[in-house]
Structures are given as structure tokens and as C-alpha cells.
KEROLO-92264 format. One record per residue: residue number from 1; residue in three letters; x negated, y negated, z negated of N, C-alpha, C, O, CB in turn. Coordinates in Angstrom, 1 decimal, always signed. Glycine has a CB too. Example, Ala and Ser with C-alpha at 12.3 -4.5 7.8 and 13.67 -1.06 7.14 Angstrom:
BEGIN
R; 1; ALA; -13.2; +5.7; -7.8; -12.3; +4.5; -7.8; -13.2; +3.3; -7.8; -14.2; +3.3; -8.5; -11.3; +4.5; -9.0
R; 2; SER; -12.8; +2.2; -7.1; -13.7; +1.1; -7.1; -12.9; +0.0; -7.9; -13.4; -1.1; -8.0; -14.1; +0.6; -5.7
END
This chain:
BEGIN
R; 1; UNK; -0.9; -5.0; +0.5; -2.2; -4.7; +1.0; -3.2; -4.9; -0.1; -4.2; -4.2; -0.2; -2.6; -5.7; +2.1
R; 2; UNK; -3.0; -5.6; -0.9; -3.9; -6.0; -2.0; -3.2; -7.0; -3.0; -2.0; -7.4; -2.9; -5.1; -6.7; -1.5
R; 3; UNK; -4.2; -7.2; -4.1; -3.6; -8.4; -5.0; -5.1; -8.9; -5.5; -6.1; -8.3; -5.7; -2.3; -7.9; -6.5
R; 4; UNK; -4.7; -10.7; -5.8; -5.5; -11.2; -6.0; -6.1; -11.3; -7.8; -5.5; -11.7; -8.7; -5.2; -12.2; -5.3
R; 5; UNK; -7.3; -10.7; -7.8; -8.0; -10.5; -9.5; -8.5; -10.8; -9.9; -8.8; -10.4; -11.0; -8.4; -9.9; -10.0
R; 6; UNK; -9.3; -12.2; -9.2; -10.3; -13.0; -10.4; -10.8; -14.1; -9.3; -10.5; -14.3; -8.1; -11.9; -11.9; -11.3
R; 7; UNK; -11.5; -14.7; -10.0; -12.5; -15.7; -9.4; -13.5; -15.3; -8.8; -13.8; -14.1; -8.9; -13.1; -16.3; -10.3
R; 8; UNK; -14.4; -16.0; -8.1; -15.3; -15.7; -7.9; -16.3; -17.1; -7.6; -15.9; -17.7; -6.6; -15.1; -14.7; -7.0
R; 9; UNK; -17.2; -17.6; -8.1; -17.4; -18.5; -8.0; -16.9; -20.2; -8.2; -15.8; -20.3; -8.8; -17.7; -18.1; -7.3
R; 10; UNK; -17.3; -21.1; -7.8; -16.6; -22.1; -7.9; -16.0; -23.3; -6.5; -15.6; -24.4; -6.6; -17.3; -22.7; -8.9
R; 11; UNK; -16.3; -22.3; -5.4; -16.4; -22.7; -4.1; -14.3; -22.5; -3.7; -13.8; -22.9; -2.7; -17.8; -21.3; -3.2
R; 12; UNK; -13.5; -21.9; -4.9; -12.7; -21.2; -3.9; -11.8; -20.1; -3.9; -10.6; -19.9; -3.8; -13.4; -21.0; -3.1
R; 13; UNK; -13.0; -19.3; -3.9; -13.2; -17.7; -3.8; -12.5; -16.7; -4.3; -13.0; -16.7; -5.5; -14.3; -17.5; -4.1
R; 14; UNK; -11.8; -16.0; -4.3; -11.3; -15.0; -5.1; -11.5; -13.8; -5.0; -11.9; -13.4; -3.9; -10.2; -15.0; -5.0
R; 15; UNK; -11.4; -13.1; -5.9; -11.5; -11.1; -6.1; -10.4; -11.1; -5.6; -9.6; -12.1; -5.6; -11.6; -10.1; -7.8
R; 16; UNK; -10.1; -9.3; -4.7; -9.5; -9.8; -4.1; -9.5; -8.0; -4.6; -10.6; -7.7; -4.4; -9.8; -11.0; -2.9
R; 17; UNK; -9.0; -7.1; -4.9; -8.3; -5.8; -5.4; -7.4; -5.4; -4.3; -6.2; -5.5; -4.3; -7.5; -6.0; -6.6
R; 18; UNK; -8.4; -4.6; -3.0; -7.7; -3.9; -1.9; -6.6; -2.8; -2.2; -6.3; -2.5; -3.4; -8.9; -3.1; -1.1
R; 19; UNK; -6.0; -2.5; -1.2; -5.0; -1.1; -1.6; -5.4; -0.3; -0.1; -5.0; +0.9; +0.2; -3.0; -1.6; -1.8
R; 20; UNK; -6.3; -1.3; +0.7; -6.6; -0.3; +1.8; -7.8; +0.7; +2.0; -8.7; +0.7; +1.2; -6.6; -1.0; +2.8
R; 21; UNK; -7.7; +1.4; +3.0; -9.0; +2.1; +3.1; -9.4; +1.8; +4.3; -8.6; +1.5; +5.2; -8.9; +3.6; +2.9
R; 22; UNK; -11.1; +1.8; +4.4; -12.0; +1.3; +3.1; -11.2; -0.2; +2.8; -10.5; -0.8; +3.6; -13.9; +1.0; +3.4
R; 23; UNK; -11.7; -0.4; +1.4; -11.4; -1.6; +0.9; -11.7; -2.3; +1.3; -11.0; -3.2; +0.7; -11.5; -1.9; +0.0
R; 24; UNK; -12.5; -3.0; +2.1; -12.8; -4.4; +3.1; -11.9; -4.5; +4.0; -11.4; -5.7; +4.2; -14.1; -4.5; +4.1
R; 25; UNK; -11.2; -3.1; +4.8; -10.0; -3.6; +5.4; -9.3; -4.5; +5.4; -9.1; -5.0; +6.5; -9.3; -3.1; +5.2
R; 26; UNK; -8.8; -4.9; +4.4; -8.1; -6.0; +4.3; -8.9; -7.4; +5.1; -8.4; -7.7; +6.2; -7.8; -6.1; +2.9
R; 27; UNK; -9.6; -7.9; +4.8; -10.2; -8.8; +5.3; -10.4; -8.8; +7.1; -11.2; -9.5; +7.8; -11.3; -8.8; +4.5
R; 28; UNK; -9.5; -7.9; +7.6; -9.6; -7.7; +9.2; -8.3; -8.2; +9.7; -8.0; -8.4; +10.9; -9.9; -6.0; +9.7
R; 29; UNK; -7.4; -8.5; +8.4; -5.9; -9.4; +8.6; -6.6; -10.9; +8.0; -7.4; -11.5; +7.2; -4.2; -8.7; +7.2
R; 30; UNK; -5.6; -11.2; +9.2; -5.1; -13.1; +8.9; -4.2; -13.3; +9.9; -4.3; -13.1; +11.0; -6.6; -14.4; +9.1
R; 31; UNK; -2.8; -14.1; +9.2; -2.8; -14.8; +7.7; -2.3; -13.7; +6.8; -1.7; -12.7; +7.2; -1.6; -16.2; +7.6
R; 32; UNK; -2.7; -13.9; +5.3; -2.1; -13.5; +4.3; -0.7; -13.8; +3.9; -0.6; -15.0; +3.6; -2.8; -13.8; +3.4
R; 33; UNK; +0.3; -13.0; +3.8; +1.3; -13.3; +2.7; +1.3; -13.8; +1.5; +2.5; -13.5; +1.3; +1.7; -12.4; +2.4
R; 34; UNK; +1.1; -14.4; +0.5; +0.8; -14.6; -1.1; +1.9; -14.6; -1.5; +2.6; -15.4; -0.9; +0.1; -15.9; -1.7
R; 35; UNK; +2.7; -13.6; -2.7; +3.2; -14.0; -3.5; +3.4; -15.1; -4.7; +4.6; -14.9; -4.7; +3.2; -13.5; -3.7
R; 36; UNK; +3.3; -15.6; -5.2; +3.6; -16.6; -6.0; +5.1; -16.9; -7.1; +6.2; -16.8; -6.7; +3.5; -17.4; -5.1
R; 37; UNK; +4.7; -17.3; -8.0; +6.1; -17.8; -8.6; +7.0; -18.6; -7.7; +8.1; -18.1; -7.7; +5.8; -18.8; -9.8
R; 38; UNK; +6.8; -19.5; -7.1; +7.8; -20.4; -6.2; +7.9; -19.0; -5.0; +8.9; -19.2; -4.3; +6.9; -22.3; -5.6
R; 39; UNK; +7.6; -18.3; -4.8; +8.0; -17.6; -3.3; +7.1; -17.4; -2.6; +6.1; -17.9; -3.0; +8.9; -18.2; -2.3
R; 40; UNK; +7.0; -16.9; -1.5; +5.8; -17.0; -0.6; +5.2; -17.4; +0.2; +5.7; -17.6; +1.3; +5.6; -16.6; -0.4
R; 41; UNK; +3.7; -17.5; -0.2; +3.3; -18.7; +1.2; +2.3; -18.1; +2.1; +1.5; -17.4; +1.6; +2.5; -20.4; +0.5
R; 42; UNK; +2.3; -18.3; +3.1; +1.0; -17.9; +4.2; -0.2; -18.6; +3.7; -0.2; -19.6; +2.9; +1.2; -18.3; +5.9
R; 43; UNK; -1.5; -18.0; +4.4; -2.8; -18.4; +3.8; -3.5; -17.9; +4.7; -3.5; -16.7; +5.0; -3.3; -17.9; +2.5
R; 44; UNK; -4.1; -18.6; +5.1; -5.1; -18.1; +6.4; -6.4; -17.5; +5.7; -6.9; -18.1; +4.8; -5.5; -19.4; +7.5
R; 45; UNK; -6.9; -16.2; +6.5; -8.3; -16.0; +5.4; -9.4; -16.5; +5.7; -9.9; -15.9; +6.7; -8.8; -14.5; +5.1
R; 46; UNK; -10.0; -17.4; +5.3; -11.7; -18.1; +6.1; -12.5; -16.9; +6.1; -13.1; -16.5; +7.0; -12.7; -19.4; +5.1
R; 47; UNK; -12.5; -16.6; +5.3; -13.7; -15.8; +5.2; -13.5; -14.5; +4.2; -12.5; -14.5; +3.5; -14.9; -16.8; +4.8
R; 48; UNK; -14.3; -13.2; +4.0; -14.3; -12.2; +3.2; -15.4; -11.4; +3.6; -16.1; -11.3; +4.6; -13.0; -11.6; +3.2
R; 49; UNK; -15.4; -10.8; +2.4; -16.5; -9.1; +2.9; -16.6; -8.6; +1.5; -16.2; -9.3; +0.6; -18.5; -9.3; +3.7
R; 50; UNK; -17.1; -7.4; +1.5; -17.7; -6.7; +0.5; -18.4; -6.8; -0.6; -19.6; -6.6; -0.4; -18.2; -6.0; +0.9
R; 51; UNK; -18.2; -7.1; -1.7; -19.0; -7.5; -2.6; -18.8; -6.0; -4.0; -17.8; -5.7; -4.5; -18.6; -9.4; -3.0
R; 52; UNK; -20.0; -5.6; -4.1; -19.8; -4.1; -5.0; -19.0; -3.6; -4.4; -18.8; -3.6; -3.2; -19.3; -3.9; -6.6
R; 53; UNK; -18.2; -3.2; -5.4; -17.2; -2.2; -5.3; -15.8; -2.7; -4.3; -15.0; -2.0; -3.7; -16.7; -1.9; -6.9
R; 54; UNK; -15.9; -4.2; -4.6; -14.4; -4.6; -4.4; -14.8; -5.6; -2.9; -15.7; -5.4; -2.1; -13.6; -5.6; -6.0
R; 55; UNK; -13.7; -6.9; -2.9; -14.1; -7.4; -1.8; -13.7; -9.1; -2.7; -12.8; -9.5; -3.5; -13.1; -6.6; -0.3
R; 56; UNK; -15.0; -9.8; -1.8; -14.0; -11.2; -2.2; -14.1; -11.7; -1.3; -14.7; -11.4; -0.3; -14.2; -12.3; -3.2
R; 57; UNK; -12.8; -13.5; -1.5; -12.0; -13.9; +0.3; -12.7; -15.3; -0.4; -13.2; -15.4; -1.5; -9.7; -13.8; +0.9
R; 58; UNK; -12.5; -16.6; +1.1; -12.3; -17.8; +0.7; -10.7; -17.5; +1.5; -10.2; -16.6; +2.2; -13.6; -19.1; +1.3
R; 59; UNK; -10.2; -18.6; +1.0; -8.7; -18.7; +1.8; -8.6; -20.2; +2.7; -9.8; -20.4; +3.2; -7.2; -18.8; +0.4
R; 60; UNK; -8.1; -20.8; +3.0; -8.6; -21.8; +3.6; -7.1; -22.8; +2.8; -6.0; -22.5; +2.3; -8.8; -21.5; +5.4
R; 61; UNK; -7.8; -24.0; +3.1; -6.9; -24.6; +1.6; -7.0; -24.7; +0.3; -6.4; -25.4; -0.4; -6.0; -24.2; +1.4
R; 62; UNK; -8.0; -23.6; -0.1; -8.3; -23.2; -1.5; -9.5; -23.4; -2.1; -10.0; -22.6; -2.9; -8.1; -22.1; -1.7
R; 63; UNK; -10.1; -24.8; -1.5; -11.6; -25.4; -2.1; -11.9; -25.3; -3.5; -13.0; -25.8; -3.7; -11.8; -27.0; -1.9
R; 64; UNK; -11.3; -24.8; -5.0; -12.3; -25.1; -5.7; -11.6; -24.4; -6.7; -10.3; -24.4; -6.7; -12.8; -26.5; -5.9
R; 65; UNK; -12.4; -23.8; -7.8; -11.7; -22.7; -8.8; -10.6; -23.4; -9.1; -9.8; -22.6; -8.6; -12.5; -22.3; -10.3
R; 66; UNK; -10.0; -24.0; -9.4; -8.7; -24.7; -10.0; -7.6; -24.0; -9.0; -6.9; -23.1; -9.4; -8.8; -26.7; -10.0
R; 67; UNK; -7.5; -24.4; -7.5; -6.9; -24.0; -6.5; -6.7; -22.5; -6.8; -5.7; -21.9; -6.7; -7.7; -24.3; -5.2
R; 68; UNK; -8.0; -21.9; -7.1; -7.6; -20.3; -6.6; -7.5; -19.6; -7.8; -7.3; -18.4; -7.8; -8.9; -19.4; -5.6
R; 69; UNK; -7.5; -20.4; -9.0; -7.0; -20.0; -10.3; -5.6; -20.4; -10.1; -5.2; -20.2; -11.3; -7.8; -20.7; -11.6
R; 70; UNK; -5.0; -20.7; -9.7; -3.5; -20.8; -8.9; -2.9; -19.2; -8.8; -2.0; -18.7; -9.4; -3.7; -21.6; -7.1
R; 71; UNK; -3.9; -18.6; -7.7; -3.8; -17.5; -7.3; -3.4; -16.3; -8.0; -2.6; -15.5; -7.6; -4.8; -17.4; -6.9
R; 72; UNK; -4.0; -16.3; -9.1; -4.4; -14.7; -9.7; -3.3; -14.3; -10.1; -2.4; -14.8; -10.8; -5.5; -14.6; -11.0
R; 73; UNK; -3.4; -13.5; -9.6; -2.2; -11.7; -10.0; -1.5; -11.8; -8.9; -0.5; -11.1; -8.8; -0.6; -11.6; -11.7
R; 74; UNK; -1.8; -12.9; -7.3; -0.6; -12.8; -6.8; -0.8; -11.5; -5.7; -1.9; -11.3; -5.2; -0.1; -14.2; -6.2
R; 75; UNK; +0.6; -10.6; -5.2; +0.4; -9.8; -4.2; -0.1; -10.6; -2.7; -0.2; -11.7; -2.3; +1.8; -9.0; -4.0
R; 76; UNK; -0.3; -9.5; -2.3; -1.0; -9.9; -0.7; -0.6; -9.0; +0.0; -1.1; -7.8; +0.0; -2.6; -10.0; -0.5
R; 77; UNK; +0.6; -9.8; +0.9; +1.0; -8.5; +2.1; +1.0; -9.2; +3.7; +1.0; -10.4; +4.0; +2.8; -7.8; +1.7
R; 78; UNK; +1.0; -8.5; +4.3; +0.8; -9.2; +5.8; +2.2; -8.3; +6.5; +2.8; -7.3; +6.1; -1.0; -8.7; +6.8
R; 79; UNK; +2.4; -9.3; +7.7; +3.6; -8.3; +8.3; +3.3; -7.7; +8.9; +2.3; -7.8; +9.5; +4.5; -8.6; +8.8
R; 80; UNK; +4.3; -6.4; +9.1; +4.5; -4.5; +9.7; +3.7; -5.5; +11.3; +3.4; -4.7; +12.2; +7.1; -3.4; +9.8
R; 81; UNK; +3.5; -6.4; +11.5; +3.5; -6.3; +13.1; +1.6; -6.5; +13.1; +0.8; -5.9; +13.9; +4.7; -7.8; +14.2
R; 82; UNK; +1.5; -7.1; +12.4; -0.4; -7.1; +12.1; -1.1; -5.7; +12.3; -2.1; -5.5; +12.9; -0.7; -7.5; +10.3
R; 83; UNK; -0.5; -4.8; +11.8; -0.4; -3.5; +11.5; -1.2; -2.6; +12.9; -0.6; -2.9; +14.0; +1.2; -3.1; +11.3
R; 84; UNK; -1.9; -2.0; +13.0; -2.1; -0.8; +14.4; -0.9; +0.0; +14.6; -0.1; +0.5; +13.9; -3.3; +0.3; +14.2
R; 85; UNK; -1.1; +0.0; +15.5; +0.3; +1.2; +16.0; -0.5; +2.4; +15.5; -1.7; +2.5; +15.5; +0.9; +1.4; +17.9
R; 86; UNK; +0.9; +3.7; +14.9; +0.3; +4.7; +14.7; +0.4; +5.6; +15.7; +1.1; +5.3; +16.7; +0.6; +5.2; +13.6
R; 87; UNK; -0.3; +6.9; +15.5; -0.4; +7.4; +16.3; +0.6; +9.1; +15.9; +0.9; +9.3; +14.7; -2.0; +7.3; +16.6
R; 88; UNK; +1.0; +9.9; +16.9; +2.1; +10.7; +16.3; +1.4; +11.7; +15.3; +0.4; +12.3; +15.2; +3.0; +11.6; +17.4
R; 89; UNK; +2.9; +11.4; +14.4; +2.7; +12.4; +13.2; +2.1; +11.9; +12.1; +2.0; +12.6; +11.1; +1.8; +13.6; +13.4
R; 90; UNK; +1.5; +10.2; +12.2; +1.1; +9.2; +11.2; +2.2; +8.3; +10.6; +3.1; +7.9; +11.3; +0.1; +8.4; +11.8
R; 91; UNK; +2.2; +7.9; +9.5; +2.6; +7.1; +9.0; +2.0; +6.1; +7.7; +1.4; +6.6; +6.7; +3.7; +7.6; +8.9
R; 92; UNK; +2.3; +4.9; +7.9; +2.1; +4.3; +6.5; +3.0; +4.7; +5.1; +4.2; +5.1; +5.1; +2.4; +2.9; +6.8
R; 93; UNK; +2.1; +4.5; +4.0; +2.2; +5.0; +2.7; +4.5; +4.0; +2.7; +5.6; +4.3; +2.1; +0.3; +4.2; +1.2
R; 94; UNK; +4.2; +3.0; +3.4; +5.4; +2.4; +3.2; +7.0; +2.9; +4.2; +8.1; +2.4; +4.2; +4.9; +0.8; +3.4
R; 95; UNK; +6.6; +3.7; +4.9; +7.7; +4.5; +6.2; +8.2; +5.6; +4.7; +9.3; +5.9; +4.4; +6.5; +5.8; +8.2
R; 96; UNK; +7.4; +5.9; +4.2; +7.7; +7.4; +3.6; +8.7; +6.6; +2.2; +9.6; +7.3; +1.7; +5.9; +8.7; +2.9
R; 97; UNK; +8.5; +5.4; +1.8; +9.4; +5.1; +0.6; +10.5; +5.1; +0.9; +10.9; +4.6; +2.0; +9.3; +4.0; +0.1
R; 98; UNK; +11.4; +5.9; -0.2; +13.1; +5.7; +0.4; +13.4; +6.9; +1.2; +14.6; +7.1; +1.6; +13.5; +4.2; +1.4
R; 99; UNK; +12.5; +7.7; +1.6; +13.4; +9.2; +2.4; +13.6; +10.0; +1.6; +12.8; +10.0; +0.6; +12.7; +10.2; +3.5
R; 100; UNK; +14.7; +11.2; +1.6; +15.2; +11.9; +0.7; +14.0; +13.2; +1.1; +13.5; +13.4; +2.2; +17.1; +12.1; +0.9
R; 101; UNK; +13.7; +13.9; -0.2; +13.3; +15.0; +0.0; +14.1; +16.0; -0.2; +15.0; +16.0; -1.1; +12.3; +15.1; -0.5
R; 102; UNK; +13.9; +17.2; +0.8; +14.6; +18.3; +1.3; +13.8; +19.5; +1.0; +12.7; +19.5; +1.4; +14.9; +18.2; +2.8
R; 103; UNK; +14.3; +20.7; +0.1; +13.0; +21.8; +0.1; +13.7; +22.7; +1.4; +14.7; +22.3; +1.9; +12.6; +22.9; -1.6
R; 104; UNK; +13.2; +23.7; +1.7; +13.1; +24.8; +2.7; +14.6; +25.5; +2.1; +14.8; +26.6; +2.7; +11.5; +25.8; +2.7
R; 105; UNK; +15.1; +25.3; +1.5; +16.3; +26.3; +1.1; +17.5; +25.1; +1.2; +18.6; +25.2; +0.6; +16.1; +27.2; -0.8
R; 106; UNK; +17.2; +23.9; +2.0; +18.1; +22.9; +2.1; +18.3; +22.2; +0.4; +19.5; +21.9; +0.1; +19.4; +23.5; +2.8
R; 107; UNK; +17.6; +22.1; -0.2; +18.2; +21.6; -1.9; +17.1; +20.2; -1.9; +15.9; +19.9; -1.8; +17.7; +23.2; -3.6
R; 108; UNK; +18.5; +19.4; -2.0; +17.6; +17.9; -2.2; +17.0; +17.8; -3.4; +17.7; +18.0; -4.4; +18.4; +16.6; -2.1
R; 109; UNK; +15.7; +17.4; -3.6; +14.7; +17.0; -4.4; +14.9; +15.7; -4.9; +14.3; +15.5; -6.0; +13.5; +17.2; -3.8
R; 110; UNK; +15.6; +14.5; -4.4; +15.6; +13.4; -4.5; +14.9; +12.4; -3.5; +15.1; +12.8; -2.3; +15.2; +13.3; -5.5
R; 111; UNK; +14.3; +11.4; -3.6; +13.8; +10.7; -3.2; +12.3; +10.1; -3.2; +11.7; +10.1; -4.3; +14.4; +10.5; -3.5
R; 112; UNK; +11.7; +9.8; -2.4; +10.4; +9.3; -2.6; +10.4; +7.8; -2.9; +10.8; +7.0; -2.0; +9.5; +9.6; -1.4
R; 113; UNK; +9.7; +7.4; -4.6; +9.5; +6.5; -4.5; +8.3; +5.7; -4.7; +8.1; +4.5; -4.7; +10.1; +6.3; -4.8
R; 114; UNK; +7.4; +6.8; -4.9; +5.8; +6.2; -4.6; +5.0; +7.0; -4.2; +5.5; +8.1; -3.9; +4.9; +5.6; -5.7
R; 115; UNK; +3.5; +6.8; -4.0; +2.7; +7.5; -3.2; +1.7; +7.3; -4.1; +1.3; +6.1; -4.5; +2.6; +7.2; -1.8
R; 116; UNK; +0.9; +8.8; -4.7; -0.3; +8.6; -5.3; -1.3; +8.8; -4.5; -1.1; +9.5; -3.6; -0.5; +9.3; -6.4
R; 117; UNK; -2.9; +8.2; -4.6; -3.8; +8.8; -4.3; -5.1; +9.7; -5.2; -6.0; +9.4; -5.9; -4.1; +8.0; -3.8
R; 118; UNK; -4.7; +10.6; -4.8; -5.7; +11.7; -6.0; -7.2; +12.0; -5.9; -8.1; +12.2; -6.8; -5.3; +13.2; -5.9
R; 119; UNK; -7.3; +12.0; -4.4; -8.8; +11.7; -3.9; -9.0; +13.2; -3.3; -10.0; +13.6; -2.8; -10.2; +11.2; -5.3
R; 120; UNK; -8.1; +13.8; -3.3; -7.7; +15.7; -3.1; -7.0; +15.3; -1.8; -7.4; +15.6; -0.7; -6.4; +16.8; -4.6
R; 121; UNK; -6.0; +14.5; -1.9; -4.7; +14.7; -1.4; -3.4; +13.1; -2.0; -3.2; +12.6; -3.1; -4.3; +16.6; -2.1
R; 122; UNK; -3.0; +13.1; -1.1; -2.2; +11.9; -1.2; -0.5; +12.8; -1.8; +0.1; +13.7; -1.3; -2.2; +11.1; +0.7
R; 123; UNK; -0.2; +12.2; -2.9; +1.1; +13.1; -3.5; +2.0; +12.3; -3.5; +1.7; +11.1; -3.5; +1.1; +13.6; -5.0
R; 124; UNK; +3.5; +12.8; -3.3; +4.6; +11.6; -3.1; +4.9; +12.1; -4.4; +4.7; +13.2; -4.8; +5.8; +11.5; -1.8
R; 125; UNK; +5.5; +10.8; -5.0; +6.5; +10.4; -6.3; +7.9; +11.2; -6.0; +8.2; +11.2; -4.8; +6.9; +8.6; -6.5
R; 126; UNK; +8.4; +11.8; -6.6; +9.7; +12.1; -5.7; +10.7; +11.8; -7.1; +10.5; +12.3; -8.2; +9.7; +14.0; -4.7
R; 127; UNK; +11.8; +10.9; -6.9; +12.6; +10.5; -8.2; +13.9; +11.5; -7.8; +14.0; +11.8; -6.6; +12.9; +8.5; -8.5
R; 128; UNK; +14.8; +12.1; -8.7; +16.1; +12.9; -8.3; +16.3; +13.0; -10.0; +16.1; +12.2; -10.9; +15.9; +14.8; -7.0
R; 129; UNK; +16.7; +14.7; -10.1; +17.3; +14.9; -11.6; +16.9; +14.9; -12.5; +17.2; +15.0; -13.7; +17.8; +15.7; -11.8
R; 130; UNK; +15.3; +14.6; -11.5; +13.6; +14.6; -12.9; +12.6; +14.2; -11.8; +12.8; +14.5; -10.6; +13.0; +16.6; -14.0
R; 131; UNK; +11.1; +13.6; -12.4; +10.6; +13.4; -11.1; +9.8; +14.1; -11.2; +9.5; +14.6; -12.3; +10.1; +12.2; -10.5
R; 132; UNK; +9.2; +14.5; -9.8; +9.0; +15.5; -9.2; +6.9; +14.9; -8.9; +6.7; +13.7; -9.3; +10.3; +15.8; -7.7
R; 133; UNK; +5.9; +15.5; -8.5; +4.7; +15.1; -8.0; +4.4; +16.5; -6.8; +3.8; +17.5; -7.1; +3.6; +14.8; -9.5
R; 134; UNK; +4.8; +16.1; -5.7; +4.6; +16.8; -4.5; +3.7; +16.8; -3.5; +4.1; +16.5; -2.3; +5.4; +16.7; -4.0
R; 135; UNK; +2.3; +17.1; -3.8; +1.2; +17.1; -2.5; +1.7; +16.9; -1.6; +2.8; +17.5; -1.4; +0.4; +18.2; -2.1
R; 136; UNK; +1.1; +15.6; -0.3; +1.7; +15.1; +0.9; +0.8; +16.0; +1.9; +0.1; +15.3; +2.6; +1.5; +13.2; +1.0
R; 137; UNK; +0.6; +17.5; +2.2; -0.5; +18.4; +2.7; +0.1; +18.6; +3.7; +0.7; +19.6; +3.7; -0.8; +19.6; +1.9
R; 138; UNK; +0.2; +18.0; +5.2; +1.1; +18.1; +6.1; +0.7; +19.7; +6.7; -0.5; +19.9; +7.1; +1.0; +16.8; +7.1
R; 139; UNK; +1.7; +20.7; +6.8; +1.5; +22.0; +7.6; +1.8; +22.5; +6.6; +2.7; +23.3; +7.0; +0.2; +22.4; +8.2
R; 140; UNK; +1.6; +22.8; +4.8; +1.5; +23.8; +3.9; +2.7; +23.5; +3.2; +3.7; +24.2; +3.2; +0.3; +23.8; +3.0
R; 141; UNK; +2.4; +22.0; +2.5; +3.7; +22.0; +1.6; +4.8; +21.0; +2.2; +6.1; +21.0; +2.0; +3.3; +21.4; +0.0
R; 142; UNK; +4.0; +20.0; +3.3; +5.3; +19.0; +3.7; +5.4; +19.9; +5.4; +4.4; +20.4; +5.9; +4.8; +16.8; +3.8
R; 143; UNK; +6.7; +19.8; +5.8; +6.8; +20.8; +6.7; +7.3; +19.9; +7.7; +7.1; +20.2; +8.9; +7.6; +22.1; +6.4
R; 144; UNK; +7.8; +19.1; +7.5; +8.3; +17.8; +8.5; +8.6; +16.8; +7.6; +9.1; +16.8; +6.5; +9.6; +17.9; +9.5
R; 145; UNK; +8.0; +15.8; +8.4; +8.4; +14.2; +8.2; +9.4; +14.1; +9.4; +9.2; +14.5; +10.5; +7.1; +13.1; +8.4
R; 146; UNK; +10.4; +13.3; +9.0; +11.6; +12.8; +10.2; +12.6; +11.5; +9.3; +13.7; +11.5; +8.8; +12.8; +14.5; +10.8
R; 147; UNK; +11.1; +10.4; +9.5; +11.7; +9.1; +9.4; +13.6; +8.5; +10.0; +14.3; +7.7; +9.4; +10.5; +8.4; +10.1
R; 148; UNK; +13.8; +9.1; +11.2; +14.9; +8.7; +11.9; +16.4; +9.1; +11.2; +17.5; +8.6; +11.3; +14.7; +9.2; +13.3
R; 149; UNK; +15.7; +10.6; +10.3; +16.8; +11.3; +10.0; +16.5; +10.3; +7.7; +17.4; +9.9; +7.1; +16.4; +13.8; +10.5
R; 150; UNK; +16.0; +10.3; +7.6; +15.4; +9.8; +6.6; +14.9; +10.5; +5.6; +14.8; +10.3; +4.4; +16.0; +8.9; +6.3
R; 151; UNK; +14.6; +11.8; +6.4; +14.1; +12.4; +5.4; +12.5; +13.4; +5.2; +11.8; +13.1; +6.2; +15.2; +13.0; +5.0
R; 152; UNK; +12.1; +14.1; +4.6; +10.8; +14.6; +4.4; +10.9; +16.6; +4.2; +11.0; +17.0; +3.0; +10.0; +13.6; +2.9
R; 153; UNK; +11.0; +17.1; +4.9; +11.1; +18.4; +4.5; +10.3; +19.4; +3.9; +9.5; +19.7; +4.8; +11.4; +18.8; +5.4
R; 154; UNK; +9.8; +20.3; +2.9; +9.3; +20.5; +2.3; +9.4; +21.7; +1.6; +10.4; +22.1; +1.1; +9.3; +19.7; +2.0
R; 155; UNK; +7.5; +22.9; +1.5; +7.7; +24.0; +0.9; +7.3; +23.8; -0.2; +6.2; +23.9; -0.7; +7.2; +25.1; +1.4
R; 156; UNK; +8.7; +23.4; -0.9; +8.2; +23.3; -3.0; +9.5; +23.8; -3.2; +10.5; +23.7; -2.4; +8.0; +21.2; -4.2
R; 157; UNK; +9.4; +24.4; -4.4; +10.3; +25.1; -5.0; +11.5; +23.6; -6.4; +11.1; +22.7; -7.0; +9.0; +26.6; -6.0
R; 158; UNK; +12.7; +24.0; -6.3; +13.0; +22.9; -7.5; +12.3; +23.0; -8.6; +11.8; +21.9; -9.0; +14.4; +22.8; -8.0
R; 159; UNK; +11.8; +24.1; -9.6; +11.5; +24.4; -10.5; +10.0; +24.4; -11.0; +9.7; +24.8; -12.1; +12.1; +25.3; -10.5
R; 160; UNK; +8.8; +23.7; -9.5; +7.6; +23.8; -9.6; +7.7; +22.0; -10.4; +6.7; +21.5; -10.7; +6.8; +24.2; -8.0
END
């Protein structure tokens, strides 16, 4: 969902580097996941909101820069059940990691293993005999998604 990027003050507080949209999102979960060197620990969020561009949190437990200088670089994920249910024909950027891509002439492309955002259009990574960068344009170029089957079907050519 995010990772944690700086300080913010001496109350606590951390920057807090969304991955959601909008970026305050995040702060509508609690508890947090934290990564960490030792493994991971829950963190309840006290508090957050919008600050510029980005967002910063208090965590609770985490009274004073020392504490939350602890923190920095760690991921922040919450569990699939926090999550809204989607609605058909949606999925999170994390359903689509790991399905094989299929073009329209049946010829596997490989695999999806990340998801860019371009600000056009959301592009899957697709890794196989070379990697591939495939607009996620549902109707034009992606022609089905079918998580169950595990895979993503698709009008791209191998050679584009």
C-alpha cells in the first residue's frame, strides 16, 4: 500500500509514500502491516491526512522521532480482507501478478510481473522470452481477464 519515507516532525510522525489512489487512501486502513528487519509487526494508525503532495501518519506506539526513525524504508501492507470488494470486471493491480499472458492467435507472451502507471493507461510488465510492456486498455488490447483460468488474453502481436 505504501512505504514509509521520512520524518516528519518530532511528535512521531512519519512520511508516509502512498501507492494508492488518491494518495490519502491509505490512511482510511487500520491496522498497518510494517515490514521490518525482524519481520512484521501490526501498527495501528492514530492519525493521518494529506500534507502537499504526499501524506503523513502518527502510528500509535510511536511517540518520538527516535521510534519512527525505526521505521524508514519500511513497506506498508494491510490484509486482502481490509480491501472493498470489487465490483465485476475489476481487479487489484495484485490479482493480475503471476497470470500468464495469451495473445489472440493462442501464443503465450509470458507472464505478468508488474504493473506500470503511465498516467495514459495502466501497462502490465509481461516477463517470457523478452519483456514485453502491454497497455492494460480493457476492450482494445486486453480482451479478457480470467483470474480462475490464470490468465489475461490479449490483442498484441509477439513481435510488437
Amino acid at each position: 500500500m505504501g512505504r514509509i519515507s521520512g520524518l516528519f516532525g518530532v511528535k512521531g510522525w512519519v512520511r508516509v509514500y502512498s501507492y494508492t489512489q488518491p494518495r490519502d487512501n491509505i490512511i482510511r486502513y487500520t491496522p498497518w502491516s510494517v515490514m521490518l528487519p525482524e519481520g512484521w509487526r501490526t501498527l495501528v494508525l492514530g492519525e493521518g491526512r494529506r500534507h502537499g503532495k504526499g501524506v503523513v501518519a502518527r502510528l500509535e506506539g510511536v511517540d518520538d522521532r527516535e521510534a519512527a526513525a525505526a521505521l524508514l524504508g519500511a513497506e506498508v501492507a494491510i490484509h486482502r480482507d481490509q480491501l472493498r470488494p470489487l465490483g465485476q470486471g475489476e481487479f487489484y493491480w495484485s490479482d493480475l501478478i503471476g497470470l500468464r499472458v495469451v495473445n489472440h492467435r493462442g501464443e503465450g507472451m509470458g507472464v505478468v510481473v508488474d504493473l506500470l502507471e503511465t498516467g495514459a493507461h495502466d501497462v502490465l510488465v509481461v516477463q517470457g522470452e523478452r519483456e514485453r510492456l502491454i497497455p492494460f486498455v480493457q476492450g482494445q488490447v486486453v480482451t479478457a481477464v480470467e483470474p480462475q483460468a490464470g490468465t489475461i488474453r490479449v490483442d498484441w502481436e509477439l513481435d510488437y
